[in-house]
C-alpha positions in Angstrom: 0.0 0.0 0.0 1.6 3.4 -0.9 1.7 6.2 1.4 -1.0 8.2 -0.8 -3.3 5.2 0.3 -2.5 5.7 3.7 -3.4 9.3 3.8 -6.4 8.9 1.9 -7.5 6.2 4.2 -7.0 8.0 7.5 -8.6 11.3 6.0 -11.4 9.0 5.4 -11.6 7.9 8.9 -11.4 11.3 10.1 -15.1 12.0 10.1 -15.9 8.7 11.7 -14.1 9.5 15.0 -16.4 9.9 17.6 -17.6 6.8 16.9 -14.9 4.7 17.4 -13.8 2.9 20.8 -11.4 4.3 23.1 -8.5 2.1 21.9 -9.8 2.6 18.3 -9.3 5.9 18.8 -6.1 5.5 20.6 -4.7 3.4 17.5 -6.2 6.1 15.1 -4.5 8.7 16.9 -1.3 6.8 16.9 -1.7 6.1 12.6 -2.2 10.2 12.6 1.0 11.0 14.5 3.4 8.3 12.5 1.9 9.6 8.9 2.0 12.8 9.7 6.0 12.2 10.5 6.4 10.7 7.4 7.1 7.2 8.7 6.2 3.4 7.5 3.1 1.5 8.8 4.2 -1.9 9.6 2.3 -4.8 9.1 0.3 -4.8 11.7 -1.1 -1.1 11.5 -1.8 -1.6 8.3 -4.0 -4.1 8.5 -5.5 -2.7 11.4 -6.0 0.2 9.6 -7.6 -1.3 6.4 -10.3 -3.2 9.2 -10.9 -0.1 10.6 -11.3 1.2 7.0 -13.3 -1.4 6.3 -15.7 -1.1 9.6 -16.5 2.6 9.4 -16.3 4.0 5.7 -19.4 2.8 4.1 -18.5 1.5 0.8 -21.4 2.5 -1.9 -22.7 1.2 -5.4 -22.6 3.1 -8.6 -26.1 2.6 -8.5 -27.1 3.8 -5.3 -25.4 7.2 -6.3 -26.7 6.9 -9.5 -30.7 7.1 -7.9 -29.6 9.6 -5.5 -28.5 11.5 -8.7 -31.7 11.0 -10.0 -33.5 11.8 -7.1 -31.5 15.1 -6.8 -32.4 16.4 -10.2 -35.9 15.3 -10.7 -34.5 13.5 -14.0 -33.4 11.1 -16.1 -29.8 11.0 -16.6 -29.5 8.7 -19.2 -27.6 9.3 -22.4 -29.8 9.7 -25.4 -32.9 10.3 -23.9 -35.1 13.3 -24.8 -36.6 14.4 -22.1 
């Protein structure tokens, strides 16, 4: 995992950080402090970051976004279509 990945994952967990544990939140702080240094996750952290990833982040469809879309413009966003 590259250290873009990293960031990208913690920034995502950022918003979700009231409702982690106390040693959830301990171990995010931790991730925070050793990326923000510039240092390696080992092994471990990582994959205790990717669960934690994993556990909070909701992952959605294309098509749920695609109906919220649709819901949000009243429309049909479909390519062709005349309407």
């Amino acid at each position: 995992m590259t250290s873009v990945e990293q960031r990208r994952m913690i920034q995502d967990l950022a918003r979700y950080v009231r409702s982690m544990t106390r040693d959830e939140r301990f171990a995010y702080d931790m991730m925070v402090k050793r990326v923000k240094d510039d240092e390696d996750l080992d092994a471990l952290t990582l994959r205790m970051l990717e669960a934690m990833h994993a556990n909070f982040v909701p992952r959605r469809s294309k098509d749920v976004l695609n109906d919220a879309w649709r819901k949000l413009t009243g429309g049909n966003d479909r390519k062709g279509s005349n309407e």
